[in-house]
LUMDO-116825 format. One record per residue (C-alpha): residue number from 1; residue in three letters; x, y, z. Coordinates in steps of 0.5 Angstrom, whole numbers, plus 500, padded with zeros to 3 digits. Example, Ala and Ser with C-alpha at 12.3 -4.5 7.8 and 13.67 -1.06 7.14 Angstrom:
# LUMDO-116825
    i   aa    u    v    w
    1  ALA  525  491  516
    2  SER  527  498  514
***
This chain:
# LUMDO-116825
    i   aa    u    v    w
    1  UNK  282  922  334
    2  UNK  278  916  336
    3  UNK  276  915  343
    4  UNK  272  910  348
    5  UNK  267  910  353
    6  UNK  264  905  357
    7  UNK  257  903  356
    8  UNK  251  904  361
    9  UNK  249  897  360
   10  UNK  255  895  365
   11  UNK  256  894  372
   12  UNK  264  893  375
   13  UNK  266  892  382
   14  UNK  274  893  385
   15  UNK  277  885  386
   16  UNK  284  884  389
   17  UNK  287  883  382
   18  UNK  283  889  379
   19  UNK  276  889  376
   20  UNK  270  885  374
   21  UNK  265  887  370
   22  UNK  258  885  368
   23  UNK  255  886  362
   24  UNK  248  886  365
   25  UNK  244  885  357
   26  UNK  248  879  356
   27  UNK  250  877  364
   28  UNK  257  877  360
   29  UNK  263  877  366
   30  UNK  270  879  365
   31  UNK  275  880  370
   32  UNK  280  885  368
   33  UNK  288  885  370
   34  UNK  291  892  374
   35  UNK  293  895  368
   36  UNK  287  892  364
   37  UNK  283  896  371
   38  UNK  287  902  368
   39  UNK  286  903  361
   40  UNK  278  902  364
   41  UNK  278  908  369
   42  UNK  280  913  363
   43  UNK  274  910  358
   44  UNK  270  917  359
   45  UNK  270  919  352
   46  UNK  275  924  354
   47  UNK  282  920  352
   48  UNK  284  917  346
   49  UNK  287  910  346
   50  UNK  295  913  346
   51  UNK  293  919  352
   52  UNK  290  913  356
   53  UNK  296  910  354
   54  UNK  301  915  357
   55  UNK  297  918  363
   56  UNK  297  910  366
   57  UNK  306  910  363
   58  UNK  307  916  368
   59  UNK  303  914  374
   60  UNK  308  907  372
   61  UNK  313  907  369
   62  UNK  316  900  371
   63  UNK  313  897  365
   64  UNK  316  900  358
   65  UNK  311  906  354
   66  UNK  310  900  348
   67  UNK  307  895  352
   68  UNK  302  898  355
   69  UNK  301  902  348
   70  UNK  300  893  347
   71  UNK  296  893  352
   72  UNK  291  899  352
   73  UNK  289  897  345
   74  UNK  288  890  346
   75  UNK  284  892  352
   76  UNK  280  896  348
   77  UNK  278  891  343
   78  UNK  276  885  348
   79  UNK  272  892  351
   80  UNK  269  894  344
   81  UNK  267  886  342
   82  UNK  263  884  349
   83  UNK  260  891  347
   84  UNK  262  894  354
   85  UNK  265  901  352
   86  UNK  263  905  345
   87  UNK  266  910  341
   88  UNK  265  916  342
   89  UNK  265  923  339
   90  UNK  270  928  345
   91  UNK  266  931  350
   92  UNK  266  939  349
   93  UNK  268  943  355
   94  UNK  273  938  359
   95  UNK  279  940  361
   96  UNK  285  936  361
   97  UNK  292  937  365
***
């Protein structure tokens, strides 16, 4: 189960319309949507791409389980090619509810 967590190299700030992250080795600036800000919060090495998926279904459920599953994975390509998040291996000694 592959998973993701972000890179020690950028730097994010809370918009009104979601996130804005600086990439400080390229001076890289990409703005992140609300959902695109979701999938980012759980970018910790702790959630594979269908877990962060369905945490971000069950905290809002007005947008269907396969788009988000959409979005979750488009999120983590455009992350993964501005190299803002790394695969990981599951960090040890976590407990998930």
């Amino acid at each position: 189960m592959k998973m993701y967590e972000k890179n020690n190299h950028v730097f994010w700030v809370q918009i009104d319309s979601g996130l804005l992250l600086q990439n400080v080795q390229t001076n890289y600036f990409i703005e992140l949507n609300a959902v695109q800000g979701k999938v980012w919060e759980y970018l910790d090495g702790t959630f594979s791409e269908q877990e962060i998926a369905k945490k971000i279904y069950t905290k809002n459920n007005q947008i269907s389980l396969s788009q988000i599953r959409t979005e979750v994975t488009a999120t983590i390509s455009l992350l993964k090619q501005f190299d803002l998040i790394s695969a990981t291996s599951p960090k040890h000694g976590n407990q998930r509810k």
